[in-house]
Structures are given as structure tokens and as C-alpha cells.
N, C-alpha and C positions, 0 to 999 in steps of 0.2 A: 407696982402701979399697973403694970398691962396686968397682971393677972384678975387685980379687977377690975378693972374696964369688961376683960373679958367673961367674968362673973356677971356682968351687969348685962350686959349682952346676951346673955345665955336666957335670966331670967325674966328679959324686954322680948325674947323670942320665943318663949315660955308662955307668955303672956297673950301672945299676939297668934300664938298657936291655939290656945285656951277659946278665945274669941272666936276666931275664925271656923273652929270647932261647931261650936254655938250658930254661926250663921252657917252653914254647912246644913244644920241639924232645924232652921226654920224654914217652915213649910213655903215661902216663895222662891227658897234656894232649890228645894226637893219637888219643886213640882215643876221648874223648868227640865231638872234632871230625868223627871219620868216624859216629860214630853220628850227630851233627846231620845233616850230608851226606845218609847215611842218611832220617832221619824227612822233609827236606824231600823229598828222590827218590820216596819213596812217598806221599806226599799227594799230588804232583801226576800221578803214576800212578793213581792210587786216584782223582781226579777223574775222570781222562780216564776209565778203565776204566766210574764210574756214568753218564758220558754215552753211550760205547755200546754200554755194556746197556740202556741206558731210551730209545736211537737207534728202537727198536721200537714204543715211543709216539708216535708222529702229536703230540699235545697235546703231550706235554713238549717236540720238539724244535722246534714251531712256537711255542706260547706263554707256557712258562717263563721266570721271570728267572733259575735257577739256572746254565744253561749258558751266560748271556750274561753271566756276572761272574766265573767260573772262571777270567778271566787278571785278574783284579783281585788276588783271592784268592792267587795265583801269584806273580804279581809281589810283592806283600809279603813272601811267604814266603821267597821268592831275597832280596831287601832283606834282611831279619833276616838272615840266612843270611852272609851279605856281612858286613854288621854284626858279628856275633858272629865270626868267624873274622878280622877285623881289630881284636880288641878293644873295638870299643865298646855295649857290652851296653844299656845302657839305650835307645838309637835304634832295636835291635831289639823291644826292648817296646813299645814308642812303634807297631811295623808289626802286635804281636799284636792289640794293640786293635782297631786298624780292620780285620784280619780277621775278630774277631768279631762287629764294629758292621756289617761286610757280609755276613756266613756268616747269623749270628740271623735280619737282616732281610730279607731275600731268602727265607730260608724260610718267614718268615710271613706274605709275599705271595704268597710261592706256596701256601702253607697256607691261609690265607681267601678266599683268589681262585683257588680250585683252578680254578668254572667259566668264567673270565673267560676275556678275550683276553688278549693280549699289552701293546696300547697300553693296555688298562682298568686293568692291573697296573701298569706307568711310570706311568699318572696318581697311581693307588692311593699309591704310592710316595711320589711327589711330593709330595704335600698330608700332609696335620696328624696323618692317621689312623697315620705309621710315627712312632715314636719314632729318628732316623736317629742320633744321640749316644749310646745304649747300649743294653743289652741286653735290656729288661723285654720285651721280646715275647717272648723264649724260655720265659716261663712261660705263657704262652699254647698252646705246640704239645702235641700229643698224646702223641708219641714211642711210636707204636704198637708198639717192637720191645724197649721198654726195660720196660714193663708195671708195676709196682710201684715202681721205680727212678728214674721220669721225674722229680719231682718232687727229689729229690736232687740230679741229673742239674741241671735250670734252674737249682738254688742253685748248682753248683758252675760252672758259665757264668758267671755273676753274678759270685761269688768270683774269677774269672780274669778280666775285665773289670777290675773294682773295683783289682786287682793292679797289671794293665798300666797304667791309670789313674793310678798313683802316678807315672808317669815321663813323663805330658803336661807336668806344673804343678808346679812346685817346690812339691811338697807339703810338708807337716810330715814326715812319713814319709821321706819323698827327701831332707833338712837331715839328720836325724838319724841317717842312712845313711850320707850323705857324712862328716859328725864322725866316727862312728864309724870308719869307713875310714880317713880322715885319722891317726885316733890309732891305727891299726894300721901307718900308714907306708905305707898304700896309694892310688895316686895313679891319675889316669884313666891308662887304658890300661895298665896292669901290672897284669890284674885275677891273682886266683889263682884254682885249679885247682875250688876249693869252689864259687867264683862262677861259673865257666865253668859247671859240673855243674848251678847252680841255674837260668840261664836255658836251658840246653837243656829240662830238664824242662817250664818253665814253656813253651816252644816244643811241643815233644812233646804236652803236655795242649792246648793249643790247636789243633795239626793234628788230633787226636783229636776235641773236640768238633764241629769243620767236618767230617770224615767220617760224625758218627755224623748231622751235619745233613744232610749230605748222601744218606744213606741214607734216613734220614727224609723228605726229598723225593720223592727216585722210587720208595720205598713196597716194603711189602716181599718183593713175587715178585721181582722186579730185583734185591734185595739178596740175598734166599736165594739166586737163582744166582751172585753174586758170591762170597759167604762159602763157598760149599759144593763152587763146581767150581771156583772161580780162588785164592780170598786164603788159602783155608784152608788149601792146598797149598803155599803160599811159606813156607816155613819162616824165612826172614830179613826176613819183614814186618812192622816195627817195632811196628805196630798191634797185634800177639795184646799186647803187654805193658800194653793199657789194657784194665783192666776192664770200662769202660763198651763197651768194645769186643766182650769177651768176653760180655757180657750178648747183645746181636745175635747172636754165635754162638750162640749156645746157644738162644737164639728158634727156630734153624732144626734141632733135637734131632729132631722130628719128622719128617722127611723118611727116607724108605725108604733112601735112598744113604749113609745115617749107622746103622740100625738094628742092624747084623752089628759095629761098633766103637765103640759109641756109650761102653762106660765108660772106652777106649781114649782117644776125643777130649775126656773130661772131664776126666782126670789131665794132658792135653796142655793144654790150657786155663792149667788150675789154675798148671801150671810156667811156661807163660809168662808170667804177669801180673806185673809190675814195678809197674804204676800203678794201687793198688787205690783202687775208688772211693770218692768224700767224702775220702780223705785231702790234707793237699797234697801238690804235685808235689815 
């Protein structure tokens, strides 16, 4: 009797492997997949690019922690990445956290310890004064490029934290996820195409918030020449599709090299934005 049951079983997951296969292998499954591909490729492009532009700073390149956790930040990202193109969604939420538990903090020791050294910023770190578990320093930065928005901006950090968070600890939220799933016939690793869509996003807003941190570190003459001679010219740079993104663009509206197309660059703006702000992902 259990033997076959468990014959039956074998060949219901046979079955359901068979399918999933199939939706795997259809082009609106595979083209969210290359947009992840995508968003991960340009973050860590978009790192390396603000390290050297801000290579010009003597300070930053000698006593920042920003540049010296850039493969922290990486690596998680590839992780997720890994993750979610082998089905297991929730272990990459589990990698956004801690790149927002490293992105937040890091900027807020380079933020209050702009005059320090290097080692005074590792001690800084070290001791009681960082919150290293979550996010609450990002209400502390200034976000000089986001002007009126900033303030929205830290709640929606928080909100993405608070998110990923759900998939540390078997939450209440994380039980009744899984029920629910379960009574839709949905089992780990056959996730479907709605779920793929919803941690990319939730991947996407969190690359997003790390660049705009990272912008906000090496301040914004460094980022106006990124936005306005490099990013703003990539047309397939996954980044115009965040708001809070376009908010930075358009910081830099001022500049002589934008005056002769300036309502040119705001309709272009406008179209690309996918991820309007305060909304969710």
C-alpha cells in the first residue's frame, strides 16, 4: 500500500516537473529572467562606474567604507540571482536584506564620519553607535539629490527591509503564504510566472535603493557627471525605470548640456519609469 502511494507520488511529481519544465522554457518566463540578468549586470556596473568617478577623491578612495564593501554588495546580488533562476525565491530575499543591512550602513558611516579616517570609521562601525540588524539609519541621511522625496524615499528602504525580513523567520506572514500556495497546488520549486515577476521586482527596487545610496555617497558633482555623460545615454539601463531614480535625473535639469533638450529629456524620463515612487514593487 505505501509503496504505491509512493509510486504515485513520484510519478504526480514527474509530471508537475515535466510542466514546469515547459513554463520555464516560455518566452514570458525567460524574459523576465533576462531582465533580472539585466538589473543584476547594471548594478554592479553602476558600482564600479561611481567608484571611478569619485577615483578623483584622494578621501573617498583612501578612507571610505563604500568602496571597500562593493564586493559584499556583489556577491549577494549574484547569490539572489543564482537563486531565483533556480527556483528558490525566498533564499534570494533572505540576500536582499543583508544588502540593504550593508548599503543603509555603510552610508551612514560614511555620512557622519565624512571627516574621519578610515580606521576611526571600522571602529565607528564596530561599537553600539550602527544599528548593523536593520535599516533605521537610512532616516538619518540627507539624500541631498532627492530634496523633498527623501523622506518617503527612507520609509520605502524600511518597507523593503521590513519585506525581505519576512523570509529570515518563519513568520506569521511566511505560514500563511505557504497555506495559501499549498491550497493553490503550488509546491517549493514550481513557483509560477506571477511569483517570478514579483521577486524580480522586489530585487530591482532593492538594486535601486543601493545605487541611489550610492550616489548619495560620492555626492552630487560625481553623480551629475554619471547621470548626464554616461547612464543617461544607455538606453537599456534598467535604472531610468525607478522613479526614485529619475528624481536624481532631473536634480541635474540644470546643467548647460541638458538646456537646448531639456522637455525632450522630461517626456523621456516620464516613459521610462516602471517603478513609480511610494508605490510597491
Amino acid at each position: 500500500m505505501i509503496e504505491n502511494i509512493f509510486h504515485q507520488h513520484q510519478e504526480d511529481l514527474a509530471r508537475k516537473a515535466e510542466e514546469h519544465e515547459a513554463l520555464r522554457k516560455s518566452p514570458e518566463y525567460q524574459e523576465k529572467l533576462v531582465f533580472l540578468g539585466r538589473t543584476i549586470s547594471d548594478l554592479i556596473t553602476t558600482l564600479r562606474l561611481c567608484t571611478i568617478a569619485a577615483s578623483r577623491w584622494q578621501k573617498f578612495t583612501d578612507e571610505y567604507l563604500f568602496p571597500r564593501y562593493l564586493d559584499d554588495i556583489v556577491e549577494a546580488a549574484t547569490i539572489a540571482q543564482f537563486a531565483i533562476q533556480n527556483g528558490a525565491l525566498n533564499p534570494a530575499r533572505r540576500e536582499l536584506r543583508f544588502i540593504l543591512e550593508v548599503a543603509v550602513n555603510i552610508a551612514f558611516v560614511d555620512e557622519i564620519k565624512a571627516k574621519n579616517t578610515l580606521s576611526e570609521r571600522i571602529e565607528f562601525y564596530r561599537g553600539k553607535g550602527v544599528k548593523k540588524s536593520n535599516v533605521d539609519h537610512v532616516k538619518e541621511l540627507p539624500f541631498r539629490l532627492l530634496n523633498e522625496h527623501k523622506e518617503q524615499f527612507a520609509t520605502s528602504v524600511v518597507k523593503a527591509w521590513v519585506k525581505a525580513s519576512n523570509y529570515v523567520h518563519l513568520t506569521k506572514r511566511r505560514v500563511d503564504e505557504k497555506l495559501e500556495l499549498r491550497e493553490k497546488g503550488i509546491e517549493l520549486g514550481f513557483e509560477s510566472v506571477e511569483m517570478l515577476r514579483e521577486v524580480i521586482d522586489e530585487v530591482h527596487e532593492v538594486c535601486s535603493i543601493v545605487i541611489v545610496l550610492a550616489f548619495e555617497t560620492i555626492g552630487p558633482s560625481f553623480t551629475g557627471d554619471l547621470m548626464v555623460d554616461c547612464l543617461d545615454l544607455r538606453e537599456e539601463w534598467t535604472f531610468h525605470a525607478s522613479e526614485y531614480i529619475a528624481l536624481i535625473d532631473a536634480f541635474f535639469d540644470y546643467k548647460h548640456e541638458r538646456k537646448h533638450k531639456l522637455s525632450q529629456l522630461i517626456e523621456q524620463r516620464r516613459q521610462r519609469i516602471r517603478y513609480h515612487a511610494g508605490s510597491p514593487p
